[in-house]
C-alpha positions as CSV (number, residue, x, y, z in Angstrom):
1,X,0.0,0.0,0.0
2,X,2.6,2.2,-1.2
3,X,2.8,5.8,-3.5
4,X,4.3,4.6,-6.7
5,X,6.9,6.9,-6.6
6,X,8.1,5.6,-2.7
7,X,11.2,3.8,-2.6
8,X,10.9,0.3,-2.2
9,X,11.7,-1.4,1.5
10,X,13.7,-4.3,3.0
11,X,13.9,-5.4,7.0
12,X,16.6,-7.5,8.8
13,X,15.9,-11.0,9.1
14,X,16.3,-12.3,12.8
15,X,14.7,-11.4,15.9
16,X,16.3,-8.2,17.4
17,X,16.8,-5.5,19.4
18,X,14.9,-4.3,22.2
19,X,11.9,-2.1,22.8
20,X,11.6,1.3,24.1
21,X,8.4,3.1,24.6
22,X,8.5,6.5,21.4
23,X,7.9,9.9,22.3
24,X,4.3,10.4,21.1
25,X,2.8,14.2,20.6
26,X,0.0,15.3,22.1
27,X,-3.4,13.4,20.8
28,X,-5.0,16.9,21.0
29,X,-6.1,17.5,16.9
30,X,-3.1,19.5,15.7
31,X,-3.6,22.6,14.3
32,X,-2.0,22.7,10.5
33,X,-2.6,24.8,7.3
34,X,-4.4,22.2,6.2
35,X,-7.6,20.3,6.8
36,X,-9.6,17.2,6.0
37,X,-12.7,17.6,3.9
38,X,-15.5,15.2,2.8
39,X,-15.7,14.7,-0.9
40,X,-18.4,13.6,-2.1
41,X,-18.6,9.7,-4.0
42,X,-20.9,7.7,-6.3
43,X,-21.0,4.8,-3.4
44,X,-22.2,4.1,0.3
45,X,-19.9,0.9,0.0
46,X,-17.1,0.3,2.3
47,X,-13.5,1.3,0.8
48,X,-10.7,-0.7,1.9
49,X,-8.2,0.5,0.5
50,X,-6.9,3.6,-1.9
51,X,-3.6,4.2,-4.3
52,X,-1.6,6.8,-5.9
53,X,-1.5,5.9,-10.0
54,X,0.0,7.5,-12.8
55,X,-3.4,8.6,-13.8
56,X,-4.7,9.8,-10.2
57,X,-6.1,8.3,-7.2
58,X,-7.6,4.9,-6.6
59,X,-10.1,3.4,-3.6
60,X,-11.4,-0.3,-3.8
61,X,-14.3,-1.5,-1.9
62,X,-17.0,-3.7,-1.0
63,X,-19.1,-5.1,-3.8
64,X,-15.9,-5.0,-5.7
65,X,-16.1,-1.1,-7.2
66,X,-13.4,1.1,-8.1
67,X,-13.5,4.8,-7.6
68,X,-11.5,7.1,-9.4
69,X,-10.4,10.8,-8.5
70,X,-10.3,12.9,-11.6
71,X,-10.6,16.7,-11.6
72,X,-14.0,16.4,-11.8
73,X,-14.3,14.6,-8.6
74,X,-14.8,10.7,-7.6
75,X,-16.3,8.8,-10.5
76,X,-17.2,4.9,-10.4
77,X,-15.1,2.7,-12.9
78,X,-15.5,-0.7,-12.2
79,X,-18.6,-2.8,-10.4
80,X,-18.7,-6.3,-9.2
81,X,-14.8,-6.7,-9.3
82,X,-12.5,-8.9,-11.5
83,X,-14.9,-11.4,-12.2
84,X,-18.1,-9.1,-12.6
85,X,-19.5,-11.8,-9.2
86,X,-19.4,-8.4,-6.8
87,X,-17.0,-9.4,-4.7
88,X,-15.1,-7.0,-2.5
89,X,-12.1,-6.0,-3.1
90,X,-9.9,-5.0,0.2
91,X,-6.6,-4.2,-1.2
92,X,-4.7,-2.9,-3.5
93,X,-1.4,-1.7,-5.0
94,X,0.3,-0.4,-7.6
95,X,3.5,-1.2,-9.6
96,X,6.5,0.9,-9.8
97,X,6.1,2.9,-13.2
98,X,2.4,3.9,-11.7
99,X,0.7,2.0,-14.8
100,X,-1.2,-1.1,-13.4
101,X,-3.2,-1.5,-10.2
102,X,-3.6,-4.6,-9.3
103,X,-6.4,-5.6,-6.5
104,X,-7.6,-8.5,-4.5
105,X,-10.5,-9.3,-2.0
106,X,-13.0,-12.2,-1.5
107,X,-13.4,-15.5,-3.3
108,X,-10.4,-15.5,-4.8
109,X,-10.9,-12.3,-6.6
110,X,-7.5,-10.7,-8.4
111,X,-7.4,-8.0,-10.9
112,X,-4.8,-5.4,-12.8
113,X,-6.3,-2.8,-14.5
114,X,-4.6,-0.3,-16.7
115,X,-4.7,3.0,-15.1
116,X,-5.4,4.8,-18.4
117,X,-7.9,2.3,-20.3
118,X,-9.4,1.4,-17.5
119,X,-9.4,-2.2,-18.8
120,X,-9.0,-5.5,-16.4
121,X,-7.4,-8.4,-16.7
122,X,-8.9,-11.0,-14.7
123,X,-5.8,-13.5,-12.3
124,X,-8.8,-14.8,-10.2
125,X,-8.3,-17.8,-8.1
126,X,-4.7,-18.7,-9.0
127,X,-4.7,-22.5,-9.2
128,X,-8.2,-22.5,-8.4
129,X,-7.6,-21.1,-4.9
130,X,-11.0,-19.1,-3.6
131,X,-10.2,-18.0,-0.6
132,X,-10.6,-14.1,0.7
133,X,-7.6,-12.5,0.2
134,X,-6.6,-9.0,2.3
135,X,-3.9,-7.3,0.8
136,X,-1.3,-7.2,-2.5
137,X,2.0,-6.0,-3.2
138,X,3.3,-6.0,-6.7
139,X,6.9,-4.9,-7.7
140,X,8.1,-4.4,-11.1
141,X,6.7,-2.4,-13.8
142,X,3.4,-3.0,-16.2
143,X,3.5,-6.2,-17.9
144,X,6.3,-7.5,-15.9
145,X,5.5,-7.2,-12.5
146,X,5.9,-9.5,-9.5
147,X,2.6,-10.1,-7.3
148,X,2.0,-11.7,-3.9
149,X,-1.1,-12.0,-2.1
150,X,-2.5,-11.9,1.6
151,X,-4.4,-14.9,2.0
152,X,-7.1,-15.0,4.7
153,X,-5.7,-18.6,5.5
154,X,-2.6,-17.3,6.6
155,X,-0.9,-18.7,3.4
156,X,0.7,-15.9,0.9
157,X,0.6,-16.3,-3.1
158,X,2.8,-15.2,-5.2
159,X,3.5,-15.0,-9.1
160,X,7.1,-14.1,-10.5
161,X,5.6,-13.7,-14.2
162,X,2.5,-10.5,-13.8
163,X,0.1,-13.1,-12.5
164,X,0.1,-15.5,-15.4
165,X,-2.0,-18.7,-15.6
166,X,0.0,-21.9,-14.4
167,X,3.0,-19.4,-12.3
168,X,1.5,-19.3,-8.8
169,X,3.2,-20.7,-5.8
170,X,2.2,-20.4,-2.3
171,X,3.8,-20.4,1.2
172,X,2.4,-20.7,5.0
173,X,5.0,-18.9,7.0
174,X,3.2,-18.9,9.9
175,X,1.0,-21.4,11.8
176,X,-2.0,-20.5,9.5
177,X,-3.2,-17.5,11.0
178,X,-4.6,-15.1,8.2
179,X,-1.9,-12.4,6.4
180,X,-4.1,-8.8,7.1
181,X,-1.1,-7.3,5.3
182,X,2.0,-7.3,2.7
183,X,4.0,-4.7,1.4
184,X,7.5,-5.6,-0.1
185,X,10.4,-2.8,-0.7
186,X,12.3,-4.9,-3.6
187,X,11.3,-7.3,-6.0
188,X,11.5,-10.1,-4.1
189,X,12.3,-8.9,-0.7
190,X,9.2,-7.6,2.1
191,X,6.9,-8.0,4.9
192,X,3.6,-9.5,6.3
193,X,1.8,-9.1,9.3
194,X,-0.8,-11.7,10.2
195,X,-3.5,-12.4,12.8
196,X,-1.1,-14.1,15.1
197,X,0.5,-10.6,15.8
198,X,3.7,-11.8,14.5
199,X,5.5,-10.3,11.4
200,X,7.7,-12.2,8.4
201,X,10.3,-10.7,6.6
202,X,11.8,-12.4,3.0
203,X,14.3,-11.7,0.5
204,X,13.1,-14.6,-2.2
205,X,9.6,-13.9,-1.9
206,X,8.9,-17.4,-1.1
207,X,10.3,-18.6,2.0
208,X,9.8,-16.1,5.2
209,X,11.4,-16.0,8.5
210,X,9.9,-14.7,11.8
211,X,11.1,-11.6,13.3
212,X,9.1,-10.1,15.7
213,X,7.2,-9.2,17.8
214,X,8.0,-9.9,20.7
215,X,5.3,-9.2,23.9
216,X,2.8,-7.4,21.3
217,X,-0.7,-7.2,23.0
218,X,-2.6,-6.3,19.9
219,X,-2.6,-7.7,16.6
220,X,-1.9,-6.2,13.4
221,X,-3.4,-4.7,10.0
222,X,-0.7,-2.6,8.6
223,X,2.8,-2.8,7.2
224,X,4.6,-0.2,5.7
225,X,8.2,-0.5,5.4
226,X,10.6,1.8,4.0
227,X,14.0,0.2,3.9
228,X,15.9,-2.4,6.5
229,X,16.0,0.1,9.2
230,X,12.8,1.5,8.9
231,X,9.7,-0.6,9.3
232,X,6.1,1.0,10.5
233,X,3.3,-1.7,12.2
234,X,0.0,-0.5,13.1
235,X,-2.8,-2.4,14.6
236,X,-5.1,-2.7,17.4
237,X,-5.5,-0.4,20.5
238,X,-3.9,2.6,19.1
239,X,-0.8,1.0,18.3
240,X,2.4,1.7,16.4
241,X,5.9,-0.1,16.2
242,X,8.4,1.1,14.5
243,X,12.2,-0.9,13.9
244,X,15.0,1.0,13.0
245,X,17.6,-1.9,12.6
246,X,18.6,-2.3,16.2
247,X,15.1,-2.2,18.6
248,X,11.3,-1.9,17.4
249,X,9.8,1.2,19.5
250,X,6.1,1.1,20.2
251,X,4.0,3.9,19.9
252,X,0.3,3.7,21.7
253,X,-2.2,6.8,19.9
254,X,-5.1,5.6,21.7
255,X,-7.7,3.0,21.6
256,X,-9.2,3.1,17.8
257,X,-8.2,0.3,16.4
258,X,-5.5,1.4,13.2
259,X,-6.1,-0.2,9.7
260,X,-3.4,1.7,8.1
261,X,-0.4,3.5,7.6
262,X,1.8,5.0,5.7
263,X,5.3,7.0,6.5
264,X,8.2,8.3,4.4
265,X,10.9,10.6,6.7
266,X,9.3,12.4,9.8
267,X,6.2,12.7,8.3
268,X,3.1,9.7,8.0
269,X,-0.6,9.2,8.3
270,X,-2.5,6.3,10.2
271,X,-6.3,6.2,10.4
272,X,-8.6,3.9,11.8
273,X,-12.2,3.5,14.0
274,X,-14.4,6.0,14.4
275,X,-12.5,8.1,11.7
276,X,-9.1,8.9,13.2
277,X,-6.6,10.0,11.5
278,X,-3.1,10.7,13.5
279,X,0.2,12.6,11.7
280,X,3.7,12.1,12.2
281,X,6.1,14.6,12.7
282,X,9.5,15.3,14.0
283,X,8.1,15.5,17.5
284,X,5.8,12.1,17.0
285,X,2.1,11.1,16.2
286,X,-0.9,13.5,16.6
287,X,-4.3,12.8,16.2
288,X,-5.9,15.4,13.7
289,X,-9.5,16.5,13.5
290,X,-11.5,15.1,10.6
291,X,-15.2,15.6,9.7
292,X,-15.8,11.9,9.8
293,X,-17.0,9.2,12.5
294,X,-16.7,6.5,9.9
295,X,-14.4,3.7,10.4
296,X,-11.1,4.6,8.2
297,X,-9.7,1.7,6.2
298,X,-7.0,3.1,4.0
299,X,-4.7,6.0,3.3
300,X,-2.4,7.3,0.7
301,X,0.5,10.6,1.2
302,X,0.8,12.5,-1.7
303,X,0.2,16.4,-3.2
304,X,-3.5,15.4,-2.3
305,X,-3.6,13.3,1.2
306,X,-6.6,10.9,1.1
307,X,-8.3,8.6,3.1
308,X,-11.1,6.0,2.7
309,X,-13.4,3.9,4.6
310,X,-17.1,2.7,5.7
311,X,-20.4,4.5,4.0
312,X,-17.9,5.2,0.9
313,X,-16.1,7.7,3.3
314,X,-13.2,9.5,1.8
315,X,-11.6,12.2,2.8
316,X,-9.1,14.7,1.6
317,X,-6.3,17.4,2.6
């Protein structure tokens, strides 16, 4: 769930380091220049997740619709998903040169759509796999790219060839929990989280070692990692880790439960329940005011910040 234009990530393997407790800002709403309005969308559906394309903005939701930003404002593009069977769609990602996003979601569903046609191709249920799936990463550039798959039965998919018939593999690199997130850095080198609140790290893309976390008292929904010292968790009861190569530091922002994040430098977003958005600074996270109560699913950083979630929520700054 990255910008197209973010450097890819990496992270350590091993278990290490030690935790400290981070310096977190006041959860007063911070007072900045700018400030989150409503925009107005063609859906009540819930949006799971939203991307930064070469043409524009993305969300994904329930009922398998796409929504597109344009200067016009948010305008449908795709119903009932991949397959046309409406199923949802909960992630999504784009690949490096911004052309293709690529999205995922219930009964198997997998789709890439070219950001300028607006025309699908349909990888649904690799090897006949329908399971829900919760989250992609893809690396590489249009035609070419590399795709792996959260799956809710704690295995992860993956495709070395853009998804083609007859290439999917699959690993369990956990004890079968379900994946809620992936996000790789390098072609073949990232990260999951899964419901066991325990995160993998590879550098193959097909075998995945275990390193962390250790004491974690909430699981977690969010990975965004931007190189091997600097890897961002979020998850449940307000809770942020970070690892900088030598100790993971927690940051606790309060009780909503956090669905996503995303950071590059001092500065990142992470939103969750009851519409909560907090920023990250040189002097830590804030919680900022929005003019939503609706559950926050997704966010993307960019020259327009956006955020999506329940009723077809999205908000801007």
């Amino acid at each position: 769930m990255s910008d197209f234009t973010t450097t890819r990530r990496s992270f350590a393997k091993g278990i290490g380091g030690t935790i400290t407790l981070a310096a977190l800002g006041s959860t007063a709403s911070a007072q900045t220049a700018e400030t989150w309005t409503t925009a107005e969308t063609p859906t009540g559906n819930t949006l799971y997740d939203v991307e930064r394309t070469a043409n524009g903005v993305y969300a994904v939701g329930a009922g398998g619709i796409v929504l597109h930003r344009t200067d016009t404002g948010w305008e449908r593009v795709l119903d009932g998903g991949p397959t046309g069977n409406g199923n949802s769609l909960y992630g999504a990602d784009v690949t490096d040169d911004g052309e293709r996003l690529w999205f995922v979601g219930a009964s198997g569903a997998i789709g890439e759509m070219d950001v300028v046609s607006q025309s699908v191709d349909d990888h649904s249920a690799p090897d006949d796999v329908t399971n829900n799936f919760n989250d992609v990463a893809v690396t590489g550039v249009a035609g070419s790219a590399n795709a792996y798959v959260a799956g809710d039965s704690g295995k992860v998919y993956y495709s070395f060839d853009d998804g083609a018939t007859g290439t999917w593999d699959y690993t369990t690199p956990g004890s079968g929990s379900a994946v809620n997130a992936v996000d790789f850095y390098d072609a073949r080198s990232g990260h999951i989280v899964d419901g066991n609140k325990s995160v993998f790290a590879t550098d193959d893309g097909g075998t995945y070692d275990k390193i962390g976390l250790a004491d974690a008292n909430a699981n977690f929904y969010a990975v965004d990692s931007d190189g091997a010292d600097d890897v961002w968790i979020a998850g449940g009861g307000g809770m942020i880790h970070h690892w900088d190569g030598a100790q993971w530091t927690p940051a606790d922002t309060g009780d909503a439960s956090l669905r996503d994040i995303e950071v590059a430098g001092d500065d990142g977003l992470a939103v969750g329940g009851g519409g909560v958005v907090y920023g990250r600074d040189s002097d830590g996270w804030n919680r900022q005011s929005t003019p939503t109560g609706q559950n926050l699913k997704g966010v993307v950083r960019g020259g327009v910040d956006v955020a999506v979630g329940a009723g077809g929520t999205v908000i801007e700054r």
